[in-house]
Phi, psi and omega in degrees: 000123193277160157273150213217136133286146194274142139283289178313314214247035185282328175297326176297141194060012173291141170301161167045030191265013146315318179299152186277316173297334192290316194269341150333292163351296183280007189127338198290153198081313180315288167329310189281339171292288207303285183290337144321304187278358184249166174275156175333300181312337188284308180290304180291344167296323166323303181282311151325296170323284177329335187038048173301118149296129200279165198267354192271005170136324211241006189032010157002095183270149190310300185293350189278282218304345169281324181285022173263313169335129183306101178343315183256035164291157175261325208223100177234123174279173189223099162240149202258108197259104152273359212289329184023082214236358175253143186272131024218075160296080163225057173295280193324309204288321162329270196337300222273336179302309205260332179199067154359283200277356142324280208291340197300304172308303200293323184300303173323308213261294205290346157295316180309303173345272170322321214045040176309177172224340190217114165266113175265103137328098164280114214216132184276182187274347162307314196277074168323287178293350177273340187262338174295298190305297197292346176296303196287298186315295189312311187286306158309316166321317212258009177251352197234354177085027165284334166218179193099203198282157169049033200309158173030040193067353182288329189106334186290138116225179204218109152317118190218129194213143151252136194251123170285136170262226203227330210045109173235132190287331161296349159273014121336314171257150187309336197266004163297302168327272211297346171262001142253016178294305183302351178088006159256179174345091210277081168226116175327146180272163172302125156222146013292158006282142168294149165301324202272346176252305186224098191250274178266115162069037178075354185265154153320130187205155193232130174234134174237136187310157171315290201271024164290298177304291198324343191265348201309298194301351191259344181283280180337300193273351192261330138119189208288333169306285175301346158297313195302318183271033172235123169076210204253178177314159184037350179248017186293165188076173182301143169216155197253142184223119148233186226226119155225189194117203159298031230236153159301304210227047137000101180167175169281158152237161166235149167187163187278144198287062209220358178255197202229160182269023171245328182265355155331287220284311204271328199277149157292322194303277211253294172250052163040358174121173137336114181280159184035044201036039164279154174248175201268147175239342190205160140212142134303091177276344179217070174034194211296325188325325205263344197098179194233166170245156173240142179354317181280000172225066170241036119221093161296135141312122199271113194198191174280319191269323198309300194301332149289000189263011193236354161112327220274143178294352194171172156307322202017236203283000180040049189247137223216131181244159174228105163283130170261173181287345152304013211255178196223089175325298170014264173311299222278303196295298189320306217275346166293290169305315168289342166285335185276322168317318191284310180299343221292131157312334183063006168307284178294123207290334164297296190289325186298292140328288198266017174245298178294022173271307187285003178302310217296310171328306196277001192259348160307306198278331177278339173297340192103350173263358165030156080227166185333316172308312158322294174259005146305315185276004191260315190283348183250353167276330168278356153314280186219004169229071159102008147230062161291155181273154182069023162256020196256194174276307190231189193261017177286355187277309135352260151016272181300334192267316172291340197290275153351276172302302184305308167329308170294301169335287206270350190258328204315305197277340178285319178283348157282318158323279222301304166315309197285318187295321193289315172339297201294301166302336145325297163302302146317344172284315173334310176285319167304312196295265206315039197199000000 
């Protein structure tokens, strides 16, 4: 693990650093004054080079997915998925608390980019006080002439609102977002068409996570080279990582994707080790979604590629829970399933089904009434009967099915003890009673 300048978080625990002179002061706006004086093309080949991957979970890079916009479009949105909705994810809400005008200047350089003309703050309705923060910072950008008409003499302009949702974990994915953007329902679309062809209100529109823009201003004035040399190949640049569970120092952090999920947990830089000597028995290292490790694969890379070499989908949101050894895998498998049951949209007849077959299962096994047949259909329904991953409209089905399934994989002979013990003592009560 290298040594690291904080970028994303430099600002945090600074006085005022909500304020627009504090972050003027420090340097702030300057990337977007910067990306004013370059052509659109300029600026997304920057970002391009740079290979920003996007930060919300699907690692994407950013300048490929702005170059999918249609050439001759008249109308382009810019939305902003604030919604962060997978547990226990709250790097975005850090940002917007602690430093507004960071994502707002990145929201400013990816319009510009792009040639939005209306940027949608997406933001879910939990973040009461985060939406309060970002409302005051936007009414100074727009007072200091960072958005509205002819910004900074440039001629660009840009429009910028925040929209509170309902909050849903399918309004995460973009085309959920955008259709609760639109006053309906929030349930993802069939695609194609891609958002980047038919997005928002039928235009083209490009949606990007919070700290995918928090990284803009820093692409910009540090340019596309020095992004590159922060962490390994394909994983570069600043990432925001946090850590709950049993952990000493429980938060969010930054750092470059060059450490392992033991020194997440173990390092003074981040959750300082294990509270009261307990030990790790599982981690979620990319919220629940992505799936688990066991006490024997911590050192998992925290990137883009390792973690599929670990059964897992993905990095995703590098938000990381520590099951300790006390914990009962049981309650962990239930609270898992019941959350993708409670979220799931029901559009899709695999996801509707089949996160509630497995509530009901894991809410079986974990009350003690099990059986073995359980946790055979638990490791084979997200497999090979009906939540193969990629037949859904969007990836909670995805999700749910990797979430799951590595619990049993990897879990598998403790949660059949627990059946059998339980089994056993069933019978024996039996017998007494009949005796």
């Amino acid at each position: 693990m290298s040594e690291y300048e904080k970028v994303l978080l430099k600002n945090v625990g600074k006085p005022n650093s909500r304020q627009l002179a504090t972050y003027v002061e420090g340097g702030g706006y300057s990337g977007a004054k910067r990306a004013l004086e370059q052509t659109p093309d300029d600026v997304i080949d920057v970002v391009k080079r740079a290979n920003l991957r996007g930060r919300g979970g699907a690692g994407f890079p950013a300048g490929v997915k702005w170059s999918f916009l249609p050439k001759d479009r008249e109308v382009t949105y810019l939305c902003v998925n604030a919604d962060e909705s997978e547990p226990p994810t709250f790097s975005n809400r850090v940002l917007m608390e602690e430093d507004p005008h960071q994502l707002l200047e990145g929201i400013l350089i990816a319009g510009y980019a792009t040639q939005a003309t209306v940027a949608y703050l997406y933001m879910r309705a939990e973040f009461t006080e985060q939406y309060h923060i970002m409302q005051v910072a936007l009414d100074e950008a727009y007072n200091a002439g960072y958005f509205g008409k002819n910004i900074q003499g440039s001629g660009y302009n840009l429009e910028c609102y925040i929209h509170r949702g309902a909050g849903a974990y399918v309004c995460g994915e973009e085309t959920g977002l955008i259709e609760s953007l639109e006053g309906k329902r929030g349930w993802p679309r069939i695609k194609p068409p891609f958002p980047a062809i038919q997005g928002a209100f039928g235009k083209p529109t490009v949606v990007n996570n919070v700290e995918t823009l928090a990284n803009l201003p820093h692409i910009i004035n540090r340019g596309a080279d020095w992004f590159l040399g922060i962490g390994p190949e394909g994983s570069s640049g600043p990432k925001l990582f946090c850590i709950s569970g049993a952990v000493k120092k429980p938060g969010c952090y930054e750092g470059a994707m060059d450490f392992s999920v033991r020194e997440l947990i173990e390092s003074d830089r981040f959750g300082g080790g294990m509270r009261n000597g307990l030990k790790v028995k599982a981690v979620m290292p990319g919220g629940i979604s992505m799936g688990i490790l066991t006490a024997d694969e911590l050192d998992m890379k925290m990137d883009f590629s390792d973690p599929a070499k670990y059964g897992l989908l993905g990095l995703g949101t590098a938000s990381a829970i520590v099951i300790d050894d006390r914990t009962d895998i049981r309650k962990v498998l239930r609270n898992v399933a019941r959350f993708f049951a409670h979220e799931s949209c029901g559009q899709c007849t695999q996801c509707r089904e089949g996160t509630s077959w497995m509530y009901k299962m894991t809410n079986r096994v974990e009350r003690g009434l099990g059986r073995l047949q359980d946790i055979e259909l638990l490791g084979e329904i997200p497999a090979k009967m009906g939540m193969m991953p990629g037949l859904s409209i969007c990836g909670l089905s995805d999700g749910a099915a990797f979430a799951i399934r590595t619990i049993v994989e990897k879990f598998r002979s403790e949660l059949e003890d627990y059946v059998r013990s339980e089994n056993d003592d069933a019978v024996r009560i039996a017998l007494e009673i009949a005796n």
